[in-house]
N, C-alpha and C positions, 0 to 999 in steps of 0.2 A: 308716614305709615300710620293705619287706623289701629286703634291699638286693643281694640273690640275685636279685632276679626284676623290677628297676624300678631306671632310669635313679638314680639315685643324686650329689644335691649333698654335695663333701666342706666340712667349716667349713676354712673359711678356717689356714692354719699359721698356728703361733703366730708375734706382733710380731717375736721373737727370730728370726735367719735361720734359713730350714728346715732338718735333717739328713735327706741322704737316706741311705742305706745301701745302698753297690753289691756284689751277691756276683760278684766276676771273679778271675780266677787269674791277668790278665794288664794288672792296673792299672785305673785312670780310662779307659773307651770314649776313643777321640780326638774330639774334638767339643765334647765335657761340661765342658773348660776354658773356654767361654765363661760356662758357668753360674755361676762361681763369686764371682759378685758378687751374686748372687742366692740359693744355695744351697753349704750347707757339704756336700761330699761325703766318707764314709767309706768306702775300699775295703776290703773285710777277705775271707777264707777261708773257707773251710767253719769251721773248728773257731773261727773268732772271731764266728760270724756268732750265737749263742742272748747273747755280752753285748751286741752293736750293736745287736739289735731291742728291745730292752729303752734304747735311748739315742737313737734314731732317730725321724723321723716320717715315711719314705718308706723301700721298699725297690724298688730295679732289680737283676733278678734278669738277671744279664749273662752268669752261668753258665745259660742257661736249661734242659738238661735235670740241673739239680741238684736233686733231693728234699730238699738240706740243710734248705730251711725248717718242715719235717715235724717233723725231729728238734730241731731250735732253736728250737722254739717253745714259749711259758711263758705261764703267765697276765700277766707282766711286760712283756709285749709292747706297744711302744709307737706301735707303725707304723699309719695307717689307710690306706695304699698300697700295692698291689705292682701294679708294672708286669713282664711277661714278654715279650722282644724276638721273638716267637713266635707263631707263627696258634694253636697246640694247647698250650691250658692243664691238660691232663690229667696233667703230670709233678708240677703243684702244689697242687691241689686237695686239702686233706683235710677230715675231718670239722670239726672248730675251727676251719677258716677259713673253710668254706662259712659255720656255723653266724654269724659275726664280722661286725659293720657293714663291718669294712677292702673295700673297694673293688680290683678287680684289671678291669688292662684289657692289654691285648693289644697286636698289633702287625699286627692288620686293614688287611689293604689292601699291606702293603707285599709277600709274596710271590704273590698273585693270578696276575699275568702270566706270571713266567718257570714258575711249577706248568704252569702251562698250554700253555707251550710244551713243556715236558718231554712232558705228556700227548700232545701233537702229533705230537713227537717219537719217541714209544715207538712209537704206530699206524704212521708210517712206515715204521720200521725194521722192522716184522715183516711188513707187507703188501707191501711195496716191498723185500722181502727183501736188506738192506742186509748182513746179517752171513752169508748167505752170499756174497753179492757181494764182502765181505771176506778170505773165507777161501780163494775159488777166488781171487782177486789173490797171496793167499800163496803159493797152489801155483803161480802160470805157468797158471792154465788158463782159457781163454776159454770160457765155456759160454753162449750164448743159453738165455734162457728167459722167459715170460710170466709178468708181475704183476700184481695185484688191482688194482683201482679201488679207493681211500677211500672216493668222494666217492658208491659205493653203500651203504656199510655202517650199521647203526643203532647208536648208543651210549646206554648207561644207564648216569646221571652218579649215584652215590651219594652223597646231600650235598649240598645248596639254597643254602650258604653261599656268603661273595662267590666263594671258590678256584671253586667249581665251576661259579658261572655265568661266570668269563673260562672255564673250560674250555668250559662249551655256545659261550659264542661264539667261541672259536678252534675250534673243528671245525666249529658253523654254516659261518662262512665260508669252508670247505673242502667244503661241501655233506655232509657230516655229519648225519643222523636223530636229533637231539636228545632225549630223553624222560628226565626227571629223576625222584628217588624221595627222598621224604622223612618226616615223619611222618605227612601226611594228605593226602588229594586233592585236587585243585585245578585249574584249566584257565584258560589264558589268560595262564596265568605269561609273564613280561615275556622271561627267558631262555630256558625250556624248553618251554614252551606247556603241555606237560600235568606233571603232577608226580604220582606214583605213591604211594600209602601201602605198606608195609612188603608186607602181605598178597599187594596188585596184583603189584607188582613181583618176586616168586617165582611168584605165577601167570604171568609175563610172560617169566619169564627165558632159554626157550631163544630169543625172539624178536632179541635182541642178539648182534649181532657183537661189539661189546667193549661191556665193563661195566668202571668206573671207581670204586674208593674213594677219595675225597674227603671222606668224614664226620668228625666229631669220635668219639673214643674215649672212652664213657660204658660205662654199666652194661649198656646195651640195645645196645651196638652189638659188647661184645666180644665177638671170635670168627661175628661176623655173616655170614664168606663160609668155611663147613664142606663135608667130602662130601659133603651132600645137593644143594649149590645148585651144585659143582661138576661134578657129576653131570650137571646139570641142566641146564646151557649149552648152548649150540649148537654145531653139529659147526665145529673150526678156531677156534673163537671167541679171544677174547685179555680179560686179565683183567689190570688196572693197578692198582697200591695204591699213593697217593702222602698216605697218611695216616696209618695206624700200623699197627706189624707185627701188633698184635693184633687184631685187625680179622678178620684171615684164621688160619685152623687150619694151621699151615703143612707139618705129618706129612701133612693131605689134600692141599695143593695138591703136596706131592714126590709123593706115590703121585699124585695125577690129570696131572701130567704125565710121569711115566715109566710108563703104566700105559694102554693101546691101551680099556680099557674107561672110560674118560672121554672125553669130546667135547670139550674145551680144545686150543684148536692151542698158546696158546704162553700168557707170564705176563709182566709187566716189576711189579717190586716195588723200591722207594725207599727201604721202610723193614723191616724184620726185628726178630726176637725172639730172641736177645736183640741190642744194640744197643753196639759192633759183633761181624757176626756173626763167628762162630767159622771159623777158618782150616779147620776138621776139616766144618763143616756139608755135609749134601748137598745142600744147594740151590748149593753152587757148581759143581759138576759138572753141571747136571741142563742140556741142550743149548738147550732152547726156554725157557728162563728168562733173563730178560735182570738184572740185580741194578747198584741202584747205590747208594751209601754217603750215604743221606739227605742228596741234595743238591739237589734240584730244584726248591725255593725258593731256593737261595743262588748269586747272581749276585754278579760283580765291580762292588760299592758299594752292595750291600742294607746292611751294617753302619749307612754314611754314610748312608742314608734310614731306616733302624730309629732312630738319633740322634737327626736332623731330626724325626722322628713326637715321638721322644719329648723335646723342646726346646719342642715347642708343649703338650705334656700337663703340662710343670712351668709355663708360663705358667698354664693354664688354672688349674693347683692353686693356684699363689699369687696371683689374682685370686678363687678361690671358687667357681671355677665347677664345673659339671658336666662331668667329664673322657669325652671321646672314648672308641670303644672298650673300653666296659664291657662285661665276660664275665658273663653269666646265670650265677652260680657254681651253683645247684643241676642246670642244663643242661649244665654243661661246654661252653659257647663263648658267642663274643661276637654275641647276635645283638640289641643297643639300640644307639640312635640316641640321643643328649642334643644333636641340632641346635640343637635350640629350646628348650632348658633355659635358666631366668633365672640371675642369681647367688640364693644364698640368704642369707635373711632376715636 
């Protein structure tokens, strides 16, 4: 069984209690003291982290956008686990681990809702013109003036994944024009009704008022929203990336919004290149750009439910079973189900 591309049973740890291996900079997660009658934990650093994988049989990667496991990795490597407390496994994935039986699974499901309310949130704030309403408060000055209806506008939700269908359904329920885009066509989908292959949805694109990245960041998706498709929008349109900076060419989207020859009314971006961005960048400056410091999954007590997710994924491991939220490593995300996985043989 390839264990990149199919629900995947891990054997059972060894009799001896498990070691798992946590990379944190800031101790044992709070939570994790209950495990420890069940499992021996190691917290270690970056630069201790290539002898603990090599003496471990789990790694919780608590630092999640650390690449350390890149560079600490050995044929000595003893781990057939890594969990990342994270929807976007793209900071860990290389070549030797794709190619590895080791098993990696996610943290699917826990920031869904509040992405979604973020996304909610950005459409407001630009169509319900919030930040200037902000800035005439600042001056003393009372200006009447008329705002857009949401509940006309169409959205094309980039990304099928669970984040993107609580996003179809928090704008659904604001009467919102759903139409979803992913790798192949499809109608009658549960959340977006219609679902758009790649192709479609560039033939399609000046027909959205706001278009939404939400996809996972692979080979085929980097650099996916360029001049041409910027261009290409609709007049006033707004354009949200709450998935990775790389996603978008970001030299096109400062020229297409300071630049009267693009149709883009405004942009709200979550995440940037590089990560954080540069005090010196021009996207700080640029006025219809709304920018925030990849936060829009992280609510007060995501940590405390990241935990809890992963309390029942060390159960599952030390009964045998097939672990939750296994990432298609050659896809770059998690899109299996092991509901109905047995234990193994």
């Amino acid at each position: 069984m390839n264990s990149s591309t199919s629900t995947t049973q891990l054997h059972s740890p060894p009799r001896r209690k498990p070691r798992i291996c946590v990379l944190s900079n800031s101790g044992l997660p709070a939570g994790l003291e209950t495990e420890t009658s069940r499992v021996d934990f190691n917290v270690v650093q970056q630069e201790q982290l290539s002898q603990a994988l090599k003496e471990s049989d789990a790694l919780l990667l608590w630092d999640y956008f650390s690449k350390a496991t890149r560079d600490a990795w050995s044929k000595e490597t003893t781990i057939s686990w890594i969990h990342v407390p994270t929807a976007g496994v793209d900071k860990l994935l290389f070549p030797e681990l794709v190619s590895s039986p080791i098993v990696v699974t996610n943290a699917r499901g826990i920031f869904d809702h509040p992405i979604s309310e973020y996304v909610l949130g950005m459409i407001l704030q630009y169509y319900k013109q919030f930040q200037l309403t902000s800035t005439l408060q600042k001056e003393h000055r009372w200006l009447h003036r008329e705002s857009e209806l949401i509940s006309e506008k169409k959205a094309l939700i980039i990304g099928t994944g669970a984040i993107g269908r609580a996003i179809a359904r928090i704008l659904r329920s604001v009467h919102i024009d759903i139409v979803g885009a992913g790798r192949s066509h499809r109608v009658d989908d549960e959340d977006f009704g219609i679902v758009l292959n790649p192709e479609e949805w560039h033939e399609q694109l000046k027909s959205f008022d706001i278009v939404v990245l939400i996809c996972p960041l692979t080979k085929e998706t980097q650099g996916l929203f360029g001049r041409t498709e910027l261009l290409t929008m609709k007049d006033s349109s707004m354009l949200i990336n709450a998935g990775r900076g790389e996603l978008i060419d970001q030299n096109a989207l400062i020229e297409a919004l300071e630049s009267p020859e693009f149709p883009i009314g405004a942009a709200a971006i979550d995440v940037a290149t590089p990560e954080p961005l540069p005090a010196d960048s021009a996207l700080w400056d640029i006025h219809n750009l709304f920018i925030s410091p990849h936060m829009s999954g992280d609510y007060i007590g995501w940590q405390q439910a990241a935990i809890r997710q992963y309390r029942h994924l060390i159960s599952q491991w030390i009964a045998g079973e097939s672990l939750d939220n296994q990432v298609s490593k050659d896809k770059g995300y998690s899109s299996l189900s092991s509901a109905s996985a047995g234990r193994p043989a």
